[in-house]
VOMARKOL-559037 format. One record per residue (C-alpha): residue number from 1; x, y, z. Coordinates in steps of 0.25 Angstrom, whole numbers. Layout:
N
+-----+-------+-------+-------+
|   i |  east | north |    up |
+-----+-------+-------+-------+
| NUM |     X |     Y |     Z |
...
+-----+-------+-------+-------+
This chain:
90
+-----+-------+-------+-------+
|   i |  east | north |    up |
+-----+-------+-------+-------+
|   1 |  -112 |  -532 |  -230 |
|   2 |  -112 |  -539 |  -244 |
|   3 |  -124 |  -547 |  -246 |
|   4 |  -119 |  -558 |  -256 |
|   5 |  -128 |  -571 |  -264 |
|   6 |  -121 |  -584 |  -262 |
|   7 |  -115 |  -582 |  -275 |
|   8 |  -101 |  -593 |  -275 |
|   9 |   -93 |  -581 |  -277 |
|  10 |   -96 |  -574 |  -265 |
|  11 |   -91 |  -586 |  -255 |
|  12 |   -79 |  -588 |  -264 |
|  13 |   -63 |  -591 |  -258 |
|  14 |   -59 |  -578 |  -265 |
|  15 |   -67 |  -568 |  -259 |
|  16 |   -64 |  -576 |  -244 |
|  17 |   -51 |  -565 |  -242 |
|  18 |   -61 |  -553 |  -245 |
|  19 |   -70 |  -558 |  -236 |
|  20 |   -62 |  -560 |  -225 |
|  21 |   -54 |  -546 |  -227 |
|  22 |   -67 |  -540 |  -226 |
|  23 |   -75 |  -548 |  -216 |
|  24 |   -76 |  -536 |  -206 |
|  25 |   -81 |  -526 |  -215 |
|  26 |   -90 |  -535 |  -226 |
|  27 |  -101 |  -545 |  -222 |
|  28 |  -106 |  -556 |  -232 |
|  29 |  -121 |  -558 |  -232 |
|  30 |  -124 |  -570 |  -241 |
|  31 |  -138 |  -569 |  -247 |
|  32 |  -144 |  -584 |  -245 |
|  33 |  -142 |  -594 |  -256 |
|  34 |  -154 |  -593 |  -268 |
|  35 |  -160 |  -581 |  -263 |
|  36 |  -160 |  -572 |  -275 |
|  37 |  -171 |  -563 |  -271 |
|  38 |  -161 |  -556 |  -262 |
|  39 |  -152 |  -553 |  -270 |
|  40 |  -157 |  -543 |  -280 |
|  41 |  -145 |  -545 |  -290 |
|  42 |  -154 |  -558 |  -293 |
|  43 |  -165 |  -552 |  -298 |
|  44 |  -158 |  -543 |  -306 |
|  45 |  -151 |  -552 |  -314 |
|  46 |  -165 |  -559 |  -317 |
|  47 |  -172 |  -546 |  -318 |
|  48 |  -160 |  -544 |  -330 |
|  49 |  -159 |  -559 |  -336 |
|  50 |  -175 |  -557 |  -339 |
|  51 |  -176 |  -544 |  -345 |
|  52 |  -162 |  -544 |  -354 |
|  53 |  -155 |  -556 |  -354 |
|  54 |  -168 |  -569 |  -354 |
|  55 |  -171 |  -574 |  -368 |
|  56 |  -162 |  -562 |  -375 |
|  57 |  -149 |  -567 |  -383 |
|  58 |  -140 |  -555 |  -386 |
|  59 |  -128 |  -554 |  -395 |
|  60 |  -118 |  -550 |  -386 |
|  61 |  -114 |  -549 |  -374 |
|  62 |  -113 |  -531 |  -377 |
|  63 |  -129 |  -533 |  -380 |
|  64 |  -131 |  -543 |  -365 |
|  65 |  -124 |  -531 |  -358 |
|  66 |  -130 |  -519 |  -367 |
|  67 |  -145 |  -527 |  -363 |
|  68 |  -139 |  -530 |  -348 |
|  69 |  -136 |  -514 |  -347 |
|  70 |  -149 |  -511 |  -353 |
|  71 |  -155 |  -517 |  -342 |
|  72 |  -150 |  -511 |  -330 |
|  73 |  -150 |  -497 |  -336 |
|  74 |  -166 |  -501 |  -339 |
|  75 |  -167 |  -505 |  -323 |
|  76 |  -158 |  -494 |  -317 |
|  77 |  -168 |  -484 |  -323 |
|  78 |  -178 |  -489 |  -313 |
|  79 |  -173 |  -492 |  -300 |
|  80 |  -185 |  -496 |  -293 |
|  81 |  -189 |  -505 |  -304 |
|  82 |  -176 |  -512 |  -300 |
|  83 |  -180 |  -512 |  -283 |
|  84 |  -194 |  -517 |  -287 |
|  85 |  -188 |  -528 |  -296 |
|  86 |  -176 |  -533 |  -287 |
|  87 |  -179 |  -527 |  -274 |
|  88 |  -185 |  -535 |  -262 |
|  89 |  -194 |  -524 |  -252 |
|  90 |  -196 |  -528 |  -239 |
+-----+-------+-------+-------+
């Protein structure tokens, strides 16, 4: 099972052929439309955007990725502070 957003991409023409080549052995499961607290990938992005890239200009595109890099080396050291932050417990 691959649980996909309803990002355009994931319902385009090209990947149609896949799809079908593989319907008995894969099974899409779209997340609803404007739900991005199920997907965690979400609140990553905000969680980076607010701690590297919000009211920062950097010089280059080599310093956006050194500060990018940075970041998820800092968070990898802690992994629970990443299930606390992004996790939902039932």
């Amino acid at each position: 099972m691959l649980i996909l957003d309803n990002a355009r991409i994931h319902h385009a023409k090209l990947i149609q052929p896949f799809l079908a080549d593989h319907r008995e052995t894969l099974t899409l499961q779209f997340l609803p439309p404007y739900s991005p607290k199920l997907n965690p990938i979400e609140g990553l992005w905000g969680w980076l955007k607010s701690s590297v890239i919000y009211n920062v200009f950097f010089k280059s595109v080599k310093a956006i990725i050194a500060a990018v890099d940075t970041f998820l080396a800092t968070i990898s050291q802690d992994p629970m502070t990443i299930i606390d932050r992004l996790c939902v417990r039932i």
